[in-house]
Biopython code that builds the backbone (N, CA, C, O; Angstrom):
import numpy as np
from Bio.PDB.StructureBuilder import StructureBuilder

atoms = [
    (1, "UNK", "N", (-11.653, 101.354, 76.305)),
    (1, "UNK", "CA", (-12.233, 100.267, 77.046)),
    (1, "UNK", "C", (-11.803, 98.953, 76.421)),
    (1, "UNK", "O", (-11.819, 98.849, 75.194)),
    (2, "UNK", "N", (-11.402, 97.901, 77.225)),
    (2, "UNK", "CA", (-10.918, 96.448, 76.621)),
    (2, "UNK", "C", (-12.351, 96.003, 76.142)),
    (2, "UNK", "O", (-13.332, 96.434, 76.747)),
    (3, "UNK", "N", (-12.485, 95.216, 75.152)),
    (3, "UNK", "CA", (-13.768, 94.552, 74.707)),
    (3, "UNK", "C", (-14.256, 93.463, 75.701)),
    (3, "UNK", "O", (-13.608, 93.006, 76.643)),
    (4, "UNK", "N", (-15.640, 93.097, 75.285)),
    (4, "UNK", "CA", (-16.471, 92.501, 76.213)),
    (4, "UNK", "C", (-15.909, 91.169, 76.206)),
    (4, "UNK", "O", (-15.313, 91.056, 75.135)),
    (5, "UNK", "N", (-15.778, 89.764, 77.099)),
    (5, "UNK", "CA", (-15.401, 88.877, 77.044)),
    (5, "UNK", "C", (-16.664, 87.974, 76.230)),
    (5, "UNK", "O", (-16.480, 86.956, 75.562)),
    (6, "UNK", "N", (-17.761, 88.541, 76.449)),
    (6, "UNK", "CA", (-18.239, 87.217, 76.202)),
    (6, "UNK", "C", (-19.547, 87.575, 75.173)),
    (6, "UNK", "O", (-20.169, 86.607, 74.736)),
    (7, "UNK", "N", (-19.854, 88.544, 74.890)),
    (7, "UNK", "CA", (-21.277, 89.357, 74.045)),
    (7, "UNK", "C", (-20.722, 90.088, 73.019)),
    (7, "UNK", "O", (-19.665, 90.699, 73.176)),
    (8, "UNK", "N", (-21.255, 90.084, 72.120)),
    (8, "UNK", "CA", (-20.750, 91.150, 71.064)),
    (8, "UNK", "C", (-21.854, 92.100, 71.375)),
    (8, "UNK", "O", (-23.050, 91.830, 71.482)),
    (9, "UNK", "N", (-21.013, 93.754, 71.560)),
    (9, "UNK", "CA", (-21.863, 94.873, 71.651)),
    (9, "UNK", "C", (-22.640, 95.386, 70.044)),
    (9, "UNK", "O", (-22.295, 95.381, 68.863)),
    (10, "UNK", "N", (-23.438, 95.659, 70.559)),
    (10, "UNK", "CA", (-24.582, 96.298, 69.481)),
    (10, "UNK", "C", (-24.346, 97.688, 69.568)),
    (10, "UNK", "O", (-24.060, 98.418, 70.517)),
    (11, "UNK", "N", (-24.566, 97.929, 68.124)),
    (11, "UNK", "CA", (-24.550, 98.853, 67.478)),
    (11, "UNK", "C", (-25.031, 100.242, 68.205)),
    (11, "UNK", "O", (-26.158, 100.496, 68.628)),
    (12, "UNK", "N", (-24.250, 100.795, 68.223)),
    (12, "UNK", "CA", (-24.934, 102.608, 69.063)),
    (12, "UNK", "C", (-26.221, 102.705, 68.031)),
    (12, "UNK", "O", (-27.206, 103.068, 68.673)),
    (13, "UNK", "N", (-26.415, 102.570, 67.132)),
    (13, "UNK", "CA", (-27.896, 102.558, 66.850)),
    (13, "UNK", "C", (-29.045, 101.993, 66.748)),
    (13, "UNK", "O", (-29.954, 102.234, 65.954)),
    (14, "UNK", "N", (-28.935, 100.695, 68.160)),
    (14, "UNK", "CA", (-29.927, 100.013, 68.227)),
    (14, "UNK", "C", (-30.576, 100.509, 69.395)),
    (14, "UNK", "O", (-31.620, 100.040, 69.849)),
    (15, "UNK", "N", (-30.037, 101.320, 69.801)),
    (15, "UNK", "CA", (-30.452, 101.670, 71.221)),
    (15, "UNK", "C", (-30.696, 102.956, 71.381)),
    (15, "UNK", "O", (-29.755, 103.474, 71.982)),
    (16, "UNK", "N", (-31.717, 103.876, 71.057)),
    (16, "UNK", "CA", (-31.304, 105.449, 71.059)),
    (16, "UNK", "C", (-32.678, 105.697, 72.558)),
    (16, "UNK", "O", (-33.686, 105.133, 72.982)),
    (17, "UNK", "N", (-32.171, 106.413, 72.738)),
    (17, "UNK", "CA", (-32.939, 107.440, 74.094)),
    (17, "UNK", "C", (-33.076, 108.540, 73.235)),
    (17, "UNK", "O", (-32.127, 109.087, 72.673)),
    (18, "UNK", "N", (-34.514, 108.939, 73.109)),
    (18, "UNK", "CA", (-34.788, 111.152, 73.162)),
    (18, "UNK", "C", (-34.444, 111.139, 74.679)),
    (18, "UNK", "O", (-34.580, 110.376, 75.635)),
    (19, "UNK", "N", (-33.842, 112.582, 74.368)),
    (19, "UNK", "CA", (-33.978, 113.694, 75.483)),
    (19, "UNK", "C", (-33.871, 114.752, 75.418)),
    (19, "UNK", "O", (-32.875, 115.151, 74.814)),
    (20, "UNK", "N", (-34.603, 115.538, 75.863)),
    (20, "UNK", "CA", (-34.787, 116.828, 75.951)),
    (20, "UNK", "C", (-33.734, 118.239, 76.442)),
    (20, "UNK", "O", (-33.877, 119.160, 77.247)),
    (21, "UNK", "N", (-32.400, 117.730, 75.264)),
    (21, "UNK", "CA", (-31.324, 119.007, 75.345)),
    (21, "UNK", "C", (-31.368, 120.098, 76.017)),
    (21, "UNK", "O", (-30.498, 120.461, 76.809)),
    (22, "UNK", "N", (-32.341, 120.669, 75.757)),
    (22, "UNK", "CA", (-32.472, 121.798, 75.760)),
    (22, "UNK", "C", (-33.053, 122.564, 77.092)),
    (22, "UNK", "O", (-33.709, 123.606, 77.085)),
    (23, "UNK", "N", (-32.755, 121.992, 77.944)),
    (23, "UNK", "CA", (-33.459, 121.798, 79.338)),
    (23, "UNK", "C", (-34.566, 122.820, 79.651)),
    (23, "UNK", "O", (-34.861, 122.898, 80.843)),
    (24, "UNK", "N", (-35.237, 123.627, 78.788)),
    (24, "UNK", "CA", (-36.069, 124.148, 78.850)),
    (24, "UNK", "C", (-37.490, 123.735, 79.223)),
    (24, "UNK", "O", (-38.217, 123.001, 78.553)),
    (25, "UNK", "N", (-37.831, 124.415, 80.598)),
    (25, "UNK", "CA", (-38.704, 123.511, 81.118)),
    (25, "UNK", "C", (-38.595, 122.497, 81.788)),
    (25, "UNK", "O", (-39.493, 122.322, 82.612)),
    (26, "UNK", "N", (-37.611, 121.567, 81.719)),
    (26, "UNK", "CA", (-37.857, 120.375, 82.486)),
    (26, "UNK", "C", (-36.851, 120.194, 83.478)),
    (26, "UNK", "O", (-36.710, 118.997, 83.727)),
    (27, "UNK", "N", (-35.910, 121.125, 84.303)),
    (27, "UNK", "CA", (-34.787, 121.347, 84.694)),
    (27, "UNK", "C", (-33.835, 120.665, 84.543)),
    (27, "UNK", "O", (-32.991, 120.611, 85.438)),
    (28, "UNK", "N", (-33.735, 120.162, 83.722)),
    (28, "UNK", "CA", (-32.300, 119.228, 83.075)),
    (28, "UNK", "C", (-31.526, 120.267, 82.602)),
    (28, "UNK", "O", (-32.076, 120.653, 81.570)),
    (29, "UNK", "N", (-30.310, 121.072, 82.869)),
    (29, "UNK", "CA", (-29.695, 121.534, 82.638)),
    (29, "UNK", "C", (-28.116, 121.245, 82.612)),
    (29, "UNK", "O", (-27.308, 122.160, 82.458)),
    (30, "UNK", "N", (-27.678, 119.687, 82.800)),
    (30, "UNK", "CA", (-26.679, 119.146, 83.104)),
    (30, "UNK", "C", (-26.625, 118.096, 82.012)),
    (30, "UNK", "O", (-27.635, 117.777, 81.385)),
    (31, "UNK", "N", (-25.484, 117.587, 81.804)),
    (31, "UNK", "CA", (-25.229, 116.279, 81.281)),
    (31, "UNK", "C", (-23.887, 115.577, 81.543)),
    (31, "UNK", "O", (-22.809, 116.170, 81.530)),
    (32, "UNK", "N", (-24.015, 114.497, 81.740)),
    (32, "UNK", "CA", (-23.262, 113.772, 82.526)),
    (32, "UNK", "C", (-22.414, 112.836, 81.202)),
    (32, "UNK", "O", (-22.975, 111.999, 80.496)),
    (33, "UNK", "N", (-20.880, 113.255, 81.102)),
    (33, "UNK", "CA", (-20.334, 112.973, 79.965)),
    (33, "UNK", "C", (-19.602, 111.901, 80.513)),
    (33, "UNK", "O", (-19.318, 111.960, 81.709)),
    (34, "UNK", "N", (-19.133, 110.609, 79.618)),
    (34, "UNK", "CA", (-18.287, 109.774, 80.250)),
    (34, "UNK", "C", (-17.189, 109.241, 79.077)),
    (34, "UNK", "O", (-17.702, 108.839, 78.033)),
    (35, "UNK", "N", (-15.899, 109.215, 79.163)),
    (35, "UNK", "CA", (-14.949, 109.176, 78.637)),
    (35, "UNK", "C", (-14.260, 107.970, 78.421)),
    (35, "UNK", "O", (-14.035, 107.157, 79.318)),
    (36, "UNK", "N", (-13.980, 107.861, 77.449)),
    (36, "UNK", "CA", (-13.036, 106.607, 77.193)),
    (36, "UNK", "C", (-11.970, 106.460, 78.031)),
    (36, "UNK", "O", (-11.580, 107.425, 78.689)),
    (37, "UNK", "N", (-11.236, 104.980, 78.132)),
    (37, "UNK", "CA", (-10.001, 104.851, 79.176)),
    (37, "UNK", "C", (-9.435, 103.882, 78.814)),
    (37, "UNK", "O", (-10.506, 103.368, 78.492)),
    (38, "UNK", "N", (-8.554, 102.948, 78.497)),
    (38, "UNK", "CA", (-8.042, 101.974, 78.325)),
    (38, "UNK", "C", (-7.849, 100.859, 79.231)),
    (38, "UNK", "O", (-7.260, 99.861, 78.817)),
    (39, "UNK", "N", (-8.406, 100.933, 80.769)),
    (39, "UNK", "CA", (-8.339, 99.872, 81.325)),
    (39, "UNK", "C", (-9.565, 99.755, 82.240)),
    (39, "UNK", "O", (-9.313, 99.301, 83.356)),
    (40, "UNK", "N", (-11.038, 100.125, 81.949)),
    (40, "UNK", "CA", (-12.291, 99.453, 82.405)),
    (40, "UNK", "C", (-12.228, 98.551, 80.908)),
    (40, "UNK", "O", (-11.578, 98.779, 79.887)),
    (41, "UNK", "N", (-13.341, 97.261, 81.294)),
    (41, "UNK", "CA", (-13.512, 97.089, 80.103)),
    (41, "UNK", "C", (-14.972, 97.042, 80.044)),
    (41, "UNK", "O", (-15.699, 97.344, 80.990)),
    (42, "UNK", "N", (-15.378, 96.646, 78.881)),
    (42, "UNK", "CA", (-16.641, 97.381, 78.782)),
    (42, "UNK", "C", (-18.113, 96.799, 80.105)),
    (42, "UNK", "O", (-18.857, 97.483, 80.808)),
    (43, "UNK", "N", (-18.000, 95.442, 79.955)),
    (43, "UNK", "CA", (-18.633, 94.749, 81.144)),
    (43, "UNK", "C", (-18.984, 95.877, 82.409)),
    (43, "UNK", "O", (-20.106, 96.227, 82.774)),
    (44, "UNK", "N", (-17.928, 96.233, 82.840)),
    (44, "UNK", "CA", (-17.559, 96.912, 84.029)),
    (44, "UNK", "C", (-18.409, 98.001, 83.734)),
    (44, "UNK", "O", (-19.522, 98.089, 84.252)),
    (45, "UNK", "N", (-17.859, 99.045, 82.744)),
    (45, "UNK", "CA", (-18.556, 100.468, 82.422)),
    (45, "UNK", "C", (-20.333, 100.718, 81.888)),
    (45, "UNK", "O", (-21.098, 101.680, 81.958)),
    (46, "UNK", "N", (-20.491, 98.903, 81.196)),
    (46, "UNK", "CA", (-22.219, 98.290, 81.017)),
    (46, "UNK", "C", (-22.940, 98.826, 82.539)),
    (46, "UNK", "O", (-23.581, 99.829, 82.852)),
    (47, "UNK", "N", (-22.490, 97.648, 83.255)),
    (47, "UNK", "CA", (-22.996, 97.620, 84.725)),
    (47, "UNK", "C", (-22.855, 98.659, 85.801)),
    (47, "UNK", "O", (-23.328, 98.613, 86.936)),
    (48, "UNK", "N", (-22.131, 99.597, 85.257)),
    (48, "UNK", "CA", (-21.789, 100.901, 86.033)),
    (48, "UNK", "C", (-22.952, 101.816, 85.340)),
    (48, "UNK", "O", (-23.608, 102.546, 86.084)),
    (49, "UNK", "N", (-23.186, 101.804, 84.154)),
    (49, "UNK", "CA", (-24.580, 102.802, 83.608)),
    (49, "UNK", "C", (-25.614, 102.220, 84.352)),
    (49, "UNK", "O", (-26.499, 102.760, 85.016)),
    (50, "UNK", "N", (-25.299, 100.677, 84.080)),
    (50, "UNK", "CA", (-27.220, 100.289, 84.257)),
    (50, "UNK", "C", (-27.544, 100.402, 86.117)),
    (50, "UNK", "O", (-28.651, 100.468, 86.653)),
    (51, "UNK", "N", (-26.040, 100.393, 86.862)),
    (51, "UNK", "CA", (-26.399, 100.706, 88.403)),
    (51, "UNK", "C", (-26.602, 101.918, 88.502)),
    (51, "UNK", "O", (-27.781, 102.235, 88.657)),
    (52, "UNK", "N", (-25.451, 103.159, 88.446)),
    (52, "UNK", "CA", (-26.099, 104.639, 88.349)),
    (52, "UNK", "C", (-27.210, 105.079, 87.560)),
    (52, "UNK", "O", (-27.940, 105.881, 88.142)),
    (53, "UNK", "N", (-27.480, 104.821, 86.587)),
    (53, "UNK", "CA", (-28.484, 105.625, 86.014)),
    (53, "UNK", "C", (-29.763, 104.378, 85.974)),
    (53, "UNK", "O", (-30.839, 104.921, 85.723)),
    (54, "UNK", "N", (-29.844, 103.451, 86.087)),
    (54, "UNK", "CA", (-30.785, 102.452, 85.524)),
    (54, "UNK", "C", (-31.044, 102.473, 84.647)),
    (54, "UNK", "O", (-32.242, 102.667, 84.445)),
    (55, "UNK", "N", (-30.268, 102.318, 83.645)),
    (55, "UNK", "CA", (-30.379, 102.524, 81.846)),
    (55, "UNK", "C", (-30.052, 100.836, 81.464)),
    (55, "UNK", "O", (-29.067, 100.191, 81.824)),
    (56, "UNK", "N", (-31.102, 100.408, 80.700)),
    (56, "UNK", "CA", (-30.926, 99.087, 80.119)),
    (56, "UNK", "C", (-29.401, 98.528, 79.220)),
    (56, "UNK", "O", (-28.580, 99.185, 78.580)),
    (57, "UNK", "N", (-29.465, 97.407, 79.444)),
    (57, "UNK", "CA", (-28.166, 96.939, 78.382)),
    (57, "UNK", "C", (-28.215, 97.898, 77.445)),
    (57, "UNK", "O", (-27.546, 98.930, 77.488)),
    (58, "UNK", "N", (-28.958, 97.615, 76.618)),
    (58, "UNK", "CA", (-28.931, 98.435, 75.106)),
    (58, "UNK", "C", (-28.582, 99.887, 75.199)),
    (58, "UNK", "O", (-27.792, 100.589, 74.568)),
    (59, "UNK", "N", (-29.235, 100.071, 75.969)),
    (59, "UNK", "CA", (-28.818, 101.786, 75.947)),
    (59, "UNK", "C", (-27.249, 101.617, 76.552)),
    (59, "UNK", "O", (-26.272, 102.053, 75.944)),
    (60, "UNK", "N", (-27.181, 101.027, 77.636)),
    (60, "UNK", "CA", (-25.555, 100.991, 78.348)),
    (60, "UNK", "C", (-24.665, 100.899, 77.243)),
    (60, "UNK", "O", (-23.985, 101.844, 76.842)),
    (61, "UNK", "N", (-24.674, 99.403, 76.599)),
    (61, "UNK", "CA", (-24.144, 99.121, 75.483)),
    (61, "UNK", "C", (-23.954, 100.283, 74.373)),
    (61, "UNK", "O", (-22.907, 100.917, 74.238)),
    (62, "UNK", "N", (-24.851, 100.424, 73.778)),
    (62, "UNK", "CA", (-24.493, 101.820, 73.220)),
    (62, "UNK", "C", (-23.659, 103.324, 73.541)),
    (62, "UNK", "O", (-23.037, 104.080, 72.795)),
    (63, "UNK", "N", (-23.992, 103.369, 75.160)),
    (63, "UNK", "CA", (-23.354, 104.662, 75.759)),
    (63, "UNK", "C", (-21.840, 104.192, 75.599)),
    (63, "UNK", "O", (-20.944, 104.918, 75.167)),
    (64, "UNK", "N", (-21.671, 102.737, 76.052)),
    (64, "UNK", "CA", (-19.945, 102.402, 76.481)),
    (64, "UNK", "C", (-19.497, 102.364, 74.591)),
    (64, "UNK", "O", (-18.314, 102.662, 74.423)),
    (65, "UNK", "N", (-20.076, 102.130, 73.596)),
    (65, "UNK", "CA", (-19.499, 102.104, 72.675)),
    (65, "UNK", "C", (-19.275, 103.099, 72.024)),
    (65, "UNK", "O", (-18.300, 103.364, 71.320)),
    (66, "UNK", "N", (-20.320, 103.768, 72.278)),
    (66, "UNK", "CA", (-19.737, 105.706, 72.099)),
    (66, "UNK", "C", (-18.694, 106.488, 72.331)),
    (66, "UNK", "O", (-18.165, 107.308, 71.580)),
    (67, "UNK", "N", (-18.290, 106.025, 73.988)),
    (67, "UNK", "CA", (-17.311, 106.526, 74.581)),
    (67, "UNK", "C", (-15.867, 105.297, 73.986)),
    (67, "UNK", "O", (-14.693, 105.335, 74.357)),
    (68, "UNK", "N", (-16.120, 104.908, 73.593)),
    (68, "UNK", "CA", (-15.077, 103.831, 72.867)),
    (68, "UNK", "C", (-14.830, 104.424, 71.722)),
    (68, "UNK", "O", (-13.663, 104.801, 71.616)),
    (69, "UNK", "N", (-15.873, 104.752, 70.362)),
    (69, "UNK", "CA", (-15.461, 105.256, 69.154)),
    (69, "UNK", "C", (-14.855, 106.368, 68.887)),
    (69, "UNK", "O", (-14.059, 106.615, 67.981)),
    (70, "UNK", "N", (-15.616, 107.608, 70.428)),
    (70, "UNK", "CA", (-15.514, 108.903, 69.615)),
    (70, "UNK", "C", (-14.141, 109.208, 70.861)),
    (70, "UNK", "O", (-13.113, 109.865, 70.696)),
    (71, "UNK", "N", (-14.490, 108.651, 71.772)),
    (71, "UNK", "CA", (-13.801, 109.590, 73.094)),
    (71, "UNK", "C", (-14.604, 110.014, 74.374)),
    (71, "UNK", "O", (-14.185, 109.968, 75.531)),
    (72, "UNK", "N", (-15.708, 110.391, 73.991)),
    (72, "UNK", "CA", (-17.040, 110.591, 75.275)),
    (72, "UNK", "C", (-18.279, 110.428, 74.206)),
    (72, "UNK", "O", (-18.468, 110.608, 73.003)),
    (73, "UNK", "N", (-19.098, 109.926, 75.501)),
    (73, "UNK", "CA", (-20.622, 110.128, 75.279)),
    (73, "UNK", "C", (-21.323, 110.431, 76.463)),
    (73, "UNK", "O", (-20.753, 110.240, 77.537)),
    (74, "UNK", "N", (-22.961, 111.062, 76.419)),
    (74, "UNK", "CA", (-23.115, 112.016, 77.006)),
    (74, "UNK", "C", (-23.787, 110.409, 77.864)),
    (74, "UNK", "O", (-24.293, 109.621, 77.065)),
    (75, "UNK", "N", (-23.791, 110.033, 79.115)),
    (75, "UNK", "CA", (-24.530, 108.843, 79.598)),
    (75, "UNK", "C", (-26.029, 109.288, 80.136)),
    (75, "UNK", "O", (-26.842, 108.370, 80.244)),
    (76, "UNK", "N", (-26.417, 110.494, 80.450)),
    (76, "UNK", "CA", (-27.518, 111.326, 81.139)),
    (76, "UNK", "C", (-27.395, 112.632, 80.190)),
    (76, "UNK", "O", (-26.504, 113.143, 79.512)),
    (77, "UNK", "N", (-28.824, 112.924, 80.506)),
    (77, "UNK", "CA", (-29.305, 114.441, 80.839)),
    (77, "UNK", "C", (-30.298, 114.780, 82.373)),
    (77, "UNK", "O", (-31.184, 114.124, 82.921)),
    (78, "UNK", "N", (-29.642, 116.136, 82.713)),
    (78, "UNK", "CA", (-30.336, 116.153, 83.932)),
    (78, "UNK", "C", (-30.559, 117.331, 84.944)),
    (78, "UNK", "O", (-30.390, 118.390, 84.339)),
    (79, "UNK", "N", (-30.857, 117.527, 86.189)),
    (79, "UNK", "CA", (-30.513, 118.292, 86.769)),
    (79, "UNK", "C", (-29.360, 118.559, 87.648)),
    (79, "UNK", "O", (-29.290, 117.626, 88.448)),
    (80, "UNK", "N", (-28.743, 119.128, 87.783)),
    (80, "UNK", "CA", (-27.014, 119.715, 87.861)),
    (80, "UNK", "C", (-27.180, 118.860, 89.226)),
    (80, "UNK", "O", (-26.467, 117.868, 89.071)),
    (81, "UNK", "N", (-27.874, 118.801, 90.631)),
    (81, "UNK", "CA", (-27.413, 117.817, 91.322)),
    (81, "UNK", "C", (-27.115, 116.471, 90.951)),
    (81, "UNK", "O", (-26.039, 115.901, 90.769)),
    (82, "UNK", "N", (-28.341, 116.072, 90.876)),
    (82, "UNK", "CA", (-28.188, 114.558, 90.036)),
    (82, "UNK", "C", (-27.059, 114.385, 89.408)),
    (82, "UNK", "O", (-26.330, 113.432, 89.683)),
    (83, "UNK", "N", (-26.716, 115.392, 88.360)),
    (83, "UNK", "CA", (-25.792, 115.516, 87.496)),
    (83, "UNK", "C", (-24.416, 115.724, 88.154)),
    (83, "UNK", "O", (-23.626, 115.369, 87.279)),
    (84, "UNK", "N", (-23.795, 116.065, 89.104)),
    (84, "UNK", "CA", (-22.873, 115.712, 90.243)),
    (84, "UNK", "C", (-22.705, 114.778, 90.797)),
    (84, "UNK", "O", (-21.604, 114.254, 90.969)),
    (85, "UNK", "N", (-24.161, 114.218, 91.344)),
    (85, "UNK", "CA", (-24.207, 112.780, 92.523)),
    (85, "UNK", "C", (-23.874, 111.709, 91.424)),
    (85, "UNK", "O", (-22.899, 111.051, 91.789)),
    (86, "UNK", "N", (-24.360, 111.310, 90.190)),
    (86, "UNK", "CA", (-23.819, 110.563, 89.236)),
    (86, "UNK", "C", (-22.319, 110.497, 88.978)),
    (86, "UNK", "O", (-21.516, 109.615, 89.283)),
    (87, "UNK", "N", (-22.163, 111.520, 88.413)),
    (87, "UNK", "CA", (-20.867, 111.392, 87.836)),
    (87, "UNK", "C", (-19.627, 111.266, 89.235)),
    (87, "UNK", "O", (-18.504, 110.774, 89.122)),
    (88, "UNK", "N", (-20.035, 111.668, 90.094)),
    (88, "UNK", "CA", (-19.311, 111.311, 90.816)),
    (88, "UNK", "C", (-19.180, 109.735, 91.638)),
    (88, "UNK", "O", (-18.097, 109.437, 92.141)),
    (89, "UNK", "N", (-20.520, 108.646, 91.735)),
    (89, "UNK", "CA", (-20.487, 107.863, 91.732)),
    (89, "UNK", "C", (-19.891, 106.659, 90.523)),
    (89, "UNK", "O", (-19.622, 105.466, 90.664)),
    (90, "UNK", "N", (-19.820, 107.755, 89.057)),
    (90, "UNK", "CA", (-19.183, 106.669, 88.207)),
    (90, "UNK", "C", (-17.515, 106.387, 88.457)),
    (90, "UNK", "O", (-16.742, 105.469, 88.185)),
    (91, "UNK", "N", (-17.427, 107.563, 89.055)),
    (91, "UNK", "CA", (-15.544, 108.034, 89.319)),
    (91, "UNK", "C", (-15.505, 107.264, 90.476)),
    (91, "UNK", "O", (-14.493, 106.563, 90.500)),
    (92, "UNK", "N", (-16.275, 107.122, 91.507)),
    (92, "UNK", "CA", (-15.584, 106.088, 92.486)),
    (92, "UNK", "C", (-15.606, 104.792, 92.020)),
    (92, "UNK", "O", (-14.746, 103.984, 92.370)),
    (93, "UNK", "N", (-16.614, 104.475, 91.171)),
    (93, "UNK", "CA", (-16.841, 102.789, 89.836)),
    (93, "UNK", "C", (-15.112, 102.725, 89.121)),
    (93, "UNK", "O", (-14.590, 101.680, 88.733)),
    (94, "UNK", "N", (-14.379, 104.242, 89.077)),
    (94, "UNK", "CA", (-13.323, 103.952, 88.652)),
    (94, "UNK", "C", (-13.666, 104.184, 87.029)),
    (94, "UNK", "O", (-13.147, 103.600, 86.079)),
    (95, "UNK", "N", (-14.543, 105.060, 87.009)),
    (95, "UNK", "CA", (-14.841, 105.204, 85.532)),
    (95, "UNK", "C", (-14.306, 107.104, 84.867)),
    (95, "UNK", "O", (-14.966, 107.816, 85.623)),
    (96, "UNK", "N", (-13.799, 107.714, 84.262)),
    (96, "UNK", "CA", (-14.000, 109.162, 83.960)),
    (96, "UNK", "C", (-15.383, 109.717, 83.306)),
    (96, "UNK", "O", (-15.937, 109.551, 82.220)),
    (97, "UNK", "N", (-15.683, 110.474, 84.515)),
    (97, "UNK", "CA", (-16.832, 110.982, 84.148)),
    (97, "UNK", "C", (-16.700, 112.679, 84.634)),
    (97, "UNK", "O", (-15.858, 113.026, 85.462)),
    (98, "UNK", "N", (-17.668, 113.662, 83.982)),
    (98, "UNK", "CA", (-17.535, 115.143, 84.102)),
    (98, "UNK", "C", (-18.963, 115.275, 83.867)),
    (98, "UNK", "O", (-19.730, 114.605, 83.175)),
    (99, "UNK", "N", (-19.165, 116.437, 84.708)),
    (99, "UNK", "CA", (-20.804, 117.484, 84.226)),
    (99, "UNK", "C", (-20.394, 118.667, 83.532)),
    (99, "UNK", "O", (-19.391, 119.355, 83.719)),
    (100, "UNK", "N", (-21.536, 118.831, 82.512)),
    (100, "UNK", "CA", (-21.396, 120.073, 81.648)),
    (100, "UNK", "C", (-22.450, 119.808, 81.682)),
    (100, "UNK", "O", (-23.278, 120.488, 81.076)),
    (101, "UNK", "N", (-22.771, 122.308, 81.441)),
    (101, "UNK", "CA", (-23.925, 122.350, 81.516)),
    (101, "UNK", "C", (-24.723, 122.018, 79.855)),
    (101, "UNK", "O", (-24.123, 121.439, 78.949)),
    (102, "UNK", "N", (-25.895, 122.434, 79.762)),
    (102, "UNK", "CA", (-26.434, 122.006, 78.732)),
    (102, "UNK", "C", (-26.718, 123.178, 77.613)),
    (102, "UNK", "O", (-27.250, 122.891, 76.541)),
]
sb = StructureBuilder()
sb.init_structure("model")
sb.init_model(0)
sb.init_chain("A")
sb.init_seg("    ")
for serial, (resi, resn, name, xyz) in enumerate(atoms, 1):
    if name == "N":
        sb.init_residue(resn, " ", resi, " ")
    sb.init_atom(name, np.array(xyz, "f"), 0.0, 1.0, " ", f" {name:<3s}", serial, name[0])
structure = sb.get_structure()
């Protein structure tokens, strides 16, 4: 991802979400992984979490810098539709995104 023009991103550890891995019980059995790319830049991939998922800056911020350091981060946990209808709305955003189960 090209860096932000105008904010310096915060730290993947200012922002943490629990969630419940283990989808036991709560039918989250999906997770919605999103991948680094070299030509969103991060702005773009911010506002693409916080429209699909409604996840705040901070958490966005953190997800896009994840997928910047390591290669992917997981942006959701969920149930396998959801977990389709997302990731497939991040891919028309022009973003790489995949479901795996949990």
């Amino acid at each position: 991802m090209k860096p932000r023009d105008s904010a310096t991103l915060q730290d993947a550890d200012s922002a943490t979400a629990v969630l419940d891995s283990t989808g036991t019980g709560t039918g989250w059995d999906s997770q919605v992984v999103l991948f680094n790319d070299d030509f969103n830049t991060f702005d773009h991939v911010i506002a693409a979490l916080m429209g699909v998922f409604g996840h705040t800056e901070p958490l966005a911020e953190a997800i896009a810098l994840e997928a910047h350091n390591t290669g992917r981060a997981i942006a959701e946990v969920e149930a396998r539709p959801d977990a389709e209808k997302h990731a497939a709305e991040l891919r028309e955003l022009g973003l790489r995104a995949a479901v795996e189960s949990v």
